[in-house]
C-alpha positions in Angstrom: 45.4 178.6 79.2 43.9 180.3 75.7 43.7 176.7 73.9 42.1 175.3 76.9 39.7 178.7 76.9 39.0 178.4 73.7 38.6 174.8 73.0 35.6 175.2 75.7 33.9 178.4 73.8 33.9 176.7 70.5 32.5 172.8 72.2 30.3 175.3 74.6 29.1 177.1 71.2 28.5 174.2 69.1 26.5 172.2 72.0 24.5 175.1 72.7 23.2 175.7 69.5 22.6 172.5 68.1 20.8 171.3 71.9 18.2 174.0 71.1 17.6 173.1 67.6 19.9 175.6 65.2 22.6 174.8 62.8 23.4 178.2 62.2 24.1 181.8 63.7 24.3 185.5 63.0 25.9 188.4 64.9 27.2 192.5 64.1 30.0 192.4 63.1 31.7 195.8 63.4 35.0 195.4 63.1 36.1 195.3 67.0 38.0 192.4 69.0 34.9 191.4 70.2 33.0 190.2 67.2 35.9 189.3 65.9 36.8 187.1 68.4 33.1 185.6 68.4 33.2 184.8 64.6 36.6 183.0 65.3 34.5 180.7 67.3 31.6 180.2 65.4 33.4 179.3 62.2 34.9 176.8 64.5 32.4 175.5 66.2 29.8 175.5 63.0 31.4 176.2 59.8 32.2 179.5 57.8 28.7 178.1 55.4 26.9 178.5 58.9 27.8 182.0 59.8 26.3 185.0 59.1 28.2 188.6 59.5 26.1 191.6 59.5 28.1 195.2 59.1 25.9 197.9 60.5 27.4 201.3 60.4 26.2 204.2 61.4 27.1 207.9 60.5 29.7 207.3 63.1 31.4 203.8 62.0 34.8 204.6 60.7 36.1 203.0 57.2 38.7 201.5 59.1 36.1 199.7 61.0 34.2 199.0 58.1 36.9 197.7 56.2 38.3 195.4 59.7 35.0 194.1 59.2 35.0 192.9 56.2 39.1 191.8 56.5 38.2 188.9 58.8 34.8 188.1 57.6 37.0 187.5 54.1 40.1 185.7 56.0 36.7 183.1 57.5 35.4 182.7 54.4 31.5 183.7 56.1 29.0 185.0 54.6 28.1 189.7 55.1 25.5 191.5 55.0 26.0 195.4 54.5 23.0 197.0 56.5 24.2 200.5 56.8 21.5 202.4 59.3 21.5 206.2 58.5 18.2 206.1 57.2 16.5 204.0 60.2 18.1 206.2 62.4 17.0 209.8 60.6 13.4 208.4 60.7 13.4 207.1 64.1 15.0 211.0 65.1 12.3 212.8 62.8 9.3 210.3 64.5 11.1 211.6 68.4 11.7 215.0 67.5 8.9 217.0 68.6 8.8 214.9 72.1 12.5 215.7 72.6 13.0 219.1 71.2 13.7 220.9 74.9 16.2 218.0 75.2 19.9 217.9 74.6 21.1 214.5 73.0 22.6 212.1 75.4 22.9 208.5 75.3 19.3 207.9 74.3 20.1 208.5 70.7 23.6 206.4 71.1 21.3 203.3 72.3 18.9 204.5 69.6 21.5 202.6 67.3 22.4 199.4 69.3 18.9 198.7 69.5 17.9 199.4 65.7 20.7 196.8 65.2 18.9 194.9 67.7 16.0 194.9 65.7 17.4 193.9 62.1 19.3 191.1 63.7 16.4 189.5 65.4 14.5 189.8 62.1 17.2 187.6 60.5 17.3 185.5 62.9 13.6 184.5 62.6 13.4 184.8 59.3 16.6 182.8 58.4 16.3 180.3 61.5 19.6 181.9 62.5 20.7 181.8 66.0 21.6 185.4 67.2 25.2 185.6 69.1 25.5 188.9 71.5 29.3 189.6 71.4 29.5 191.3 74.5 32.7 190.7 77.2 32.5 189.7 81.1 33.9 194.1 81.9 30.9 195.5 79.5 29.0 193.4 81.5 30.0 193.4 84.8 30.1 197.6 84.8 26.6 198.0 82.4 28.6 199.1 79.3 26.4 198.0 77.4 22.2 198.2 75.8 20.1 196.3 77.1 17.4 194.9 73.8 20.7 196.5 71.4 24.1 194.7 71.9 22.9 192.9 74.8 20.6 190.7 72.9 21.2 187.3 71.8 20.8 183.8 72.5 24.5 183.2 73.8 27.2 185.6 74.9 30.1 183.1 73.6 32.3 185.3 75.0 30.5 186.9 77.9 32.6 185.5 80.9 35.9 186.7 79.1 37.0 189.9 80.7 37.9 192.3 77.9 42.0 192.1 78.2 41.1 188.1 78.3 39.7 188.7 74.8 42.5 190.7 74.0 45.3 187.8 75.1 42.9 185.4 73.3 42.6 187.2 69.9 46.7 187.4 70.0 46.7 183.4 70.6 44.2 182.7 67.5 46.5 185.0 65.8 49.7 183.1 66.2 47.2 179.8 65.8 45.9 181.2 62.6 48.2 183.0 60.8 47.5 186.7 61.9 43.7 185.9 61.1 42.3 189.4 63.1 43.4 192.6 61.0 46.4 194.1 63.0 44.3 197.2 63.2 41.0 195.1 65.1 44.2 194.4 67.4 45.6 198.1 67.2 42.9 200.4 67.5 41.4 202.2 70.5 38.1 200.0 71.7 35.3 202.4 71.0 31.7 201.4 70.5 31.4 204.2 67.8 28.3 205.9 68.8 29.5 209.6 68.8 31.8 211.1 67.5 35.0 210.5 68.7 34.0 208.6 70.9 35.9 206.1 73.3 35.4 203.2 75.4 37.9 205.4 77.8 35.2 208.5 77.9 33.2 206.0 80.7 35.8 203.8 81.9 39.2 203.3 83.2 41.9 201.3 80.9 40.8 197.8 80.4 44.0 196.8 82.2 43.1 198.6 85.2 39.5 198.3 85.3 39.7 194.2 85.2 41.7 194.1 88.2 39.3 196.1 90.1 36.7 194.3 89.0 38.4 190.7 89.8 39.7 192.0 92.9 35.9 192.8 94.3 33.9 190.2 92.5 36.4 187.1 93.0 38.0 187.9 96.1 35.8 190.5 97.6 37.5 193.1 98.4 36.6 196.5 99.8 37.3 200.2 98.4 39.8 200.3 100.8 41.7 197.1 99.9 41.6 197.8 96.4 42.8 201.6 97.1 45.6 200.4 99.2 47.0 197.8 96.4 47.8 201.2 94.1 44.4 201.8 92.7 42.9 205.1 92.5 40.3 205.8 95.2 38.0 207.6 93.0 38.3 204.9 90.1 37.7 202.1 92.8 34.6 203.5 93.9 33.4 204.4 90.6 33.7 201.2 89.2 32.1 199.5 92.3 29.0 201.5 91.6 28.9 200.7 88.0 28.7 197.6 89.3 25.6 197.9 91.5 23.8 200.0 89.1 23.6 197.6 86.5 22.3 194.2 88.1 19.5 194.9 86.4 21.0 194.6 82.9 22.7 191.4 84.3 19.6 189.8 85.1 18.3 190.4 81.3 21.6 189.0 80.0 22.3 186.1 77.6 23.5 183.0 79.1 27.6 183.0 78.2 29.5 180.2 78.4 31.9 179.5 81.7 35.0 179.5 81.8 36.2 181.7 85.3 35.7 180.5 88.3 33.7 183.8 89.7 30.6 184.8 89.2 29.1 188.9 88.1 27.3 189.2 91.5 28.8 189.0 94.5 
C-alpha cells in the first residue's frame, strides 16, 4: 500500500509541477514528519538540485527541531536556507501593540508566525521561479489545524489527502526504503507545531490514532455522534471533532489542491 501511495505522490508531484510550467519547488522545512515527508517526495519526483529547504524558527523552534531539519535536508543532499524570524515577528508585535494592548495573546500572535513564513516563502518563490509546496496532512485539514495564507499556502499539498498516522506509516516505509533517511527523532518526537511554548498538537486535538478514525468513520462512512460513540469513542471527543469539522469548510475551500490518493472526500 505505501509504495503504491507513494509512487502516486512523487508521479502526482512531478506532473503537477512541470504541467504548470516549474522545474523546481520550495517549502518550510521545520523538522516535523510532514515536511519531511514532503521533501522525500520532491527529491524524488524533481531532484535534490531542484529543491529548496527553508528553516524558519521562531523563538519557540527547538534545537532538536532545528537540527532534524537540517539532518534530512543533509541525508537529500537539497539545498537550506536559515531564515530565522525573531526580528520579523518583534516588529510586526511593536507595529500591533498599541491596537492590542487591552488584549491577552491568543492564537493571533501564533498565526502571526505561519503567516510571516507565508510571506518569505512566496517571495522566494517569485523571485526564484520556485514552486511553493504547503506540507499540510488530510487531519490538519479536515479539523482547521491549520493558517489559512501561513502553512496553508502553496501551490500543491503533496501530501494533503494523507491522514496524519498515514504519514506516519509512510515515513517508517521510506525509512526501511531508504536507509533510516528521516532522523529517528522527526519519527520520535511529540507532533507540535511549535508556536508557544510548550506547546502540543495534543493541547487542540485528540491522539492522531484516535482522531483519524473519527474523522474516517464520519467523512467516508458517515456516521453519526452516536455511531461513532457506540464503537468505543468518547462522546465529548466525537462531537468535538465533528464541529471542527464544520467550522473550518471555509479554510477547505482556500486550500491547495493535494494530490488523491483515498477514496473519500473532506466534505461530506
Amino acid at each position: 500500500m505505501n509504495d503504491n501511495i507513494y509512487k502516486a505522490l512523487t508521479v502526482g508531484t512531478r506532473n503537477f509541477v512541470h504541467k504548470n510550467g516549474f522545474h523546481k519547488v520550495v517549502f518550510g522545512l521545520s523538522g516535523g514528519i510532514d515536511s519531511s515527508v514532503t521533501a522525500i517526495i520532491a527529491v524524488d519526483a524533481l531532484g535534490n538540485n531542484n529543491v529548496l529547504g527553508v528553516i524558519m524558527p521562531s523563538p519557540y523552534t527547538q534545537k532538536t527541531s532545528i537540527n532534524d531539519a537540517r539532518k534530512i535536508a543533509k541525508n537529500l543532499g537539497i539545498k537550506t536556507l536559515y531564515l530565522p524570524i525573531k526580528s520579523i515577528m518583534k516588529i510586526y508585535n511593536k507595529t500591533l501593540a498599541k491596537t492590542f494592548s487591552s488584549y491577552p495573546e491568543d492564537v493571533t500572535e501564533e498565526n502571526l508566525q505561519a503567516r510571516i513564513r507565508c510571506t518569505l516563502l512566496m517571495a522566494l518563490s517569485n523571485k526564484f521561479q520556485m514552486m511553493l509546496l504547503a506540507t499540510g496532512n488530510k487531519s490538519e485539514l479536515a479539523t482547521g489545524y491549520c493558517t489559512l495564507y501561513g502553512d496553508l499556502a502553496g501551490a500543491l499539498a503533496p501530501i494533503g489527502d494523507l491522514l496524519k498516522t498515514q504519514v506516519y506509516s509512510l515515513a517508517r516505509w521510506l525509512n526501511k526504503e531508504k536507509n533510516d533517511i528521516i532522523p529517528l527523532s522527526t519519527l520520535e518526537k511529540e507532533p507540535s507545531a511549535e508556536l508557544k511554548t510548550g506547546q502540543k498538537d495534543s493541547d487542540i486535538l485528540p491522539p492522531y490514532e484516535i482522531l483519524d478514525e473519527i474523522l474516517e468513520k464520519y467523512l467516508r462512512w458517515g456516521k453519526t455522534v452516536d455511531a461513532i460513540s457506540k464503537e468505543g469513542f468518547d462522546r465529548e471527543t466525537v462531537m468535538k471533532v465533528i464541529e471542527m469539522v464544520k467550522r473550518s469548510a471555509f479554510k477547505r475551500k482556500q486550500a491547495p489542491p493535494s494530490l488523491k490518493v483515498s477514496d473519500w472526500p473532506l466534505e461530506k
